[in-house]
C-alpha positions as CSV (number, residue, x, y, z in Angstrom):
1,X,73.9,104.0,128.6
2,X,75.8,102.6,125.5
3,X,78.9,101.7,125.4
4,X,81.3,103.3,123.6
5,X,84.0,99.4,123.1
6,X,83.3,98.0,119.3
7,X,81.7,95.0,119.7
8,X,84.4,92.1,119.3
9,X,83.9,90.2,115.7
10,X,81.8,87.1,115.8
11,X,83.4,84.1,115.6
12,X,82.7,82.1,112.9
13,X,82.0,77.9,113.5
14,X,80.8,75.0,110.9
15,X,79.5,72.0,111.6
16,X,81.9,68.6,111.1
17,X,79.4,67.7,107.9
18,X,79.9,70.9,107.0
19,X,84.1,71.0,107.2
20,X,84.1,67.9,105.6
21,X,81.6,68.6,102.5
22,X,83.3,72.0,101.6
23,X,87.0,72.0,103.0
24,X,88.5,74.1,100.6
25,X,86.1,76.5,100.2
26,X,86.6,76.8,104.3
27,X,90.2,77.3,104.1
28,X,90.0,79.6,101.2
29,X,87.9,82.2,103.3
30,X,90.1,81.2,106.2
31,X,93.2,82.9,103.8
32,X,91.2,85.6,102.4
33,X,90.1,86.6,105.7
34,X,93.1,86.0,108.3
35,X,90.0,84.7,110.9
36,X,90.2,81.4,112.6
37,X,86.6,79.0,112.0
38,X,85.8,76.9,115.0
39,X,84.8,73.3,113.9
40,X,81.7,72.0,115.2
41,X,80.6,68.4,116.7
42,X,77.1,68.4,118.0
43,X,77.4,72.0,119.0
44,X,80.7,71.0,121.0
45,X,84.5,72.9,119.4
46,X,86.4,70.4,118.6
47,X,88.9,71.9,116.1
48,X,90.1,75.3,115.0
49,X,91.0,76.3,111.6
50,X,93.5,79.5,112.1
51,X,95.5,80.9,108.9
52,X,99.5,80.6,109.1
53,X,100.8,84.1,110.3
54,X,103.8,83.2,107.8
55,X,103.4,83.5,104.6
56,X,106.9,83.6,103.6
57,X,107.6,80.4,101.0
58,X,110.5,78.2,102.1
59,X,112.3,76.0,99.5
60,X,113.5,72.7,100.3
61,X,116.6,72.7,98.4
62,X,119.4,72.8,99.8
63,X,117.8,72.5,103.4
64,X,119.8,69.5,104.7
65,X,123.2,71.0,103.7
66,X,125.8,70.5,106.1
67,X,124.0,67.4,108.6
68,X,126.1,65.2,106.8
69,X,129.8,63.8,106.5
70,X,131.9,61.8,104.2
71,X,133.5,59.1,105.4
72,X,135.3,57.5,102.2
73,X,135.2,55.9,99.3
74,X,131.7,53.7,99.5
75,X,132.0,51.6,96.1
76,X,136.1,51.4,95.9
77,X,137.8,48.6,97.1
78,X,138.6,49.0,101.4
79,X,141.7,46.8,101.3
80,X,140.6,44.3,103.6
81,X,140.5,40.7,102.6
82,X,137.2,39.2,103.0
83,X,137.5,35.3,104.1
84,X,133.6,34.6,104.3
85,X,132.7,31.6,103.0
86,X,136.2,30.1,102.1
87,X,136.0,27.5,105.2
């Protein structure tokens, strides 16, 4: 009797020499696709290439505002009198 379940997508795996001779062109089928690509050593997974599920760009301007505070003037004079090397 056959069953009726789809049959789960093969999972697709390169070799180490492989990952390392075409990268990009790994990562670009990772995007177009949205499937992970197991990594290979010997036949063993060692790694797992997975696309980001955010895709969403974030700027970096502006990200630290508000982490810091102003203590004073840091170039004016403090109005303490310095005595170092006057012994």
């Amino acid at each position: 009797m056959a069953s009726s379940a789809k049959a789960l997508p093969r999972a697709e795996t390169v070799s180490v020499a492989d990952a390392k001779s075409r990268f990009s062109s790994i990562l670009s089928r990772v995007e177009k696709r949205r499937q992970p690509i197991t990594v290979l050593r010997r036949g063993v997974p060692v790694a797992k290439i997975i696309p980001i599920s955010e895709t969403k760009l974030v700027s970096g301007y502006g990200w630290m505002k508000g982490s810091a505070r102003e203590l004073g003037d840091i170039v004016g004079p403090t109005g303490e009198e310095w005595t170092a090397g006057d012994e």
